[in-house]
N, C-alpha and C positions, 0 to 999 in steps of 0.2 A: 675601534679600528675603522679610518677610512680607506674605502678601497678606490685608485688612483688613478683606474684602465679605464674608460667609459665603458669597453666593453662588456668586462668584465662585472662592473656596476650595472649592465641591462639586464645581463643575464642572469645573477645574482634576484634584481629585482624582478625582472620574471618568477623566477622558482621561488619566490614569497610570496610573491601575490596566485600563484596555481596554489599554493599549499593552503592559506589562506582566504581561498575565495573560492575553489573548485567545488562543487556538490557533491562530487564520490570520493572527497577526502572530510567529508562534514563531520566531525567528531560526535557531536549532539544533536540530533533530528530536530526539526522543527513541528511540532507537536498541534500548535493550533493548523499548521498548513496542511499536516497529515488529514486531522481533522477534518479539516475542510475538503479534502478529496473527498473522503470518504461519505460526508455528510451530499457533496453533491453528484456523488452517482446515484447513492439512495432517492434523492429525489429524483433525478431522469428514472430510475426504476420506476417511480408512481406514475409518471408521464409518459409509459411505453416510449420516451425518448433515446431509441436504440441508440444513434449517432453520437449524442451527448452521453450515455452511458460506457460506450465503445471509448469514448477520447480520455477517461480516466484512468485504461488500461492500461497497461506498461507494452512497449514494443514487442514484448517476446508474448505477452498477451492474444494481443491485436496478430501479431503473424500465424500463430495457432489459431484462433478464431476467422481471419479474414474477411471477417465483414460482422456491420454492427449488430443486422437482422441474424446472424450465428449466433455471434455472443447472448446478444437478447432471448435467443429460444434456446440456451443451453443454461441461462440462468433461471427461466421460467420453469422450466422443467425440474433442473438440478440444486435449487438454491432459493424453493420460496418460501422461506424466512427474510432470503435479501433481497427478495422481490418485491411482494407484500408483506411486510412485518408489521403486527398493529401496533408494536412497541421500539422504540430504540433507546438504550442507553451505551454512553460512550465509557468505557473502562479507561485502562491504562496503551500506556505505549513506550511496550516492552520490547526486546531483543530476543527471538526468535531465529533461529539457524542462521543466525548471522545477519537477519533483516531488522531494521525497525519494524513494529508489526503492531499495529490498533488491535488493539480490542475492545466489540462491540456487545451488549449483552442486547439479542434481537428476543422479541415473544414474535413467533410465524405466527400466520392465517389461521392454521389450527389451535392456540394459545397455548404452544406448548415453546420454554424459553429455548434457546440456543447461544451459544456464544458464535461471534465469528471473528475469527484470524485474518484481518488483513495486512498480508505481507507487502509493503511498499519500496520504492526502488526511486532513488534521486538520481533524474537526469542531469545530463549534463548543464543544461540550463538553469538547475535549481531548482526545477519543478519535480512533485511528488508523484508517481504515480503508481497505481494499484498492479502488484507483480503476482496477484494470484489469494485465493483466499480455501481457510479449512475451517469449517463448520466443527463443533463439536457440543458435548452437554457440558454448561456452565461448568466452570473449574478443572475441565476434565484432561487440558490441554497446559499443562504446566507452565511456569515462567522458565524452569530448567529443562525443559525439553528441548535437546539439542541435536536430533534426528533428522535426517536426512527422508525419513520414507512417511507416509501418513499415518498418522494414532488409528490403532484400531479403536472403536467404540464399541461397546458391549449393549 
């Protein structure tokens, strides 16, 4: 079918190429990119690199936090296993409450393992960025866990 209106041919090709090219319409995550977020916040983690740690956050992150020196001493506090972890390995990258979502299996400072849930979120520009993360004990956080509220852990 040729269509024979230019207009109607712009517009036409507009809404292929949104559907097509858009990042919140991305059917398939891109897994090494996920990856790479995630790998390089971990490192501004080892390098008290607040600023660089803060810019992998996702918007709704970064406006709840408000500045990178928050973020940085609510992860020190809240979350060192993804501060200091002596160990990282990269799991899978599963669908979670509807996110793409890494998972990391961490050993913390004290050598006890941890898995971590990084929920990620695809800006408009393509770029990945980290929308929040839940800690839990290895396996304990299912792949069908389709909740809305946090796992308890026991």
């Amino acid at each position: 079918m040729r269509i024979r209106n230019p207009v109607t041919a712009a517009i036409a090709f507009s809404l292929w190429a949104l559907f097509f090219t858009s990042g919140a319409i991305s059917a398939e995550p891109d897994r090494g990119a996920i990856k790479s977020v995630v790998e390089q916040q971990l490192a501004a983690f080892r390098q008290d690199n607040a600023a660089l740690a803060f810019s992998f956050a996702s918007p709704k992150i970064q406006k709840t936090f408000g500045s990178p020196e928050r973020f940085l001493s609510m992860v020190k506090s809240g979350y060192p296993p993804v501060y200091r972890p002596q160990s990282v390995t990269f799991l899978d990258v599963v669908m979670l409450r509807g996110q793409p979502t890494q998972r990391v299996l961490l050993t913390g400072p004290d050598g006890t393992q941890t898995t971590a849930h990084y929920f990620m979120e695809q800006q408009p520009d393509g770029r990945w960025l980290i929308d929040g993360c839940v800690l839990s004990a290895p396996e304990a956080l299912s792949v069908e866990w389709q909740g809305h509220h946090r796992p308890t852990t026991g």
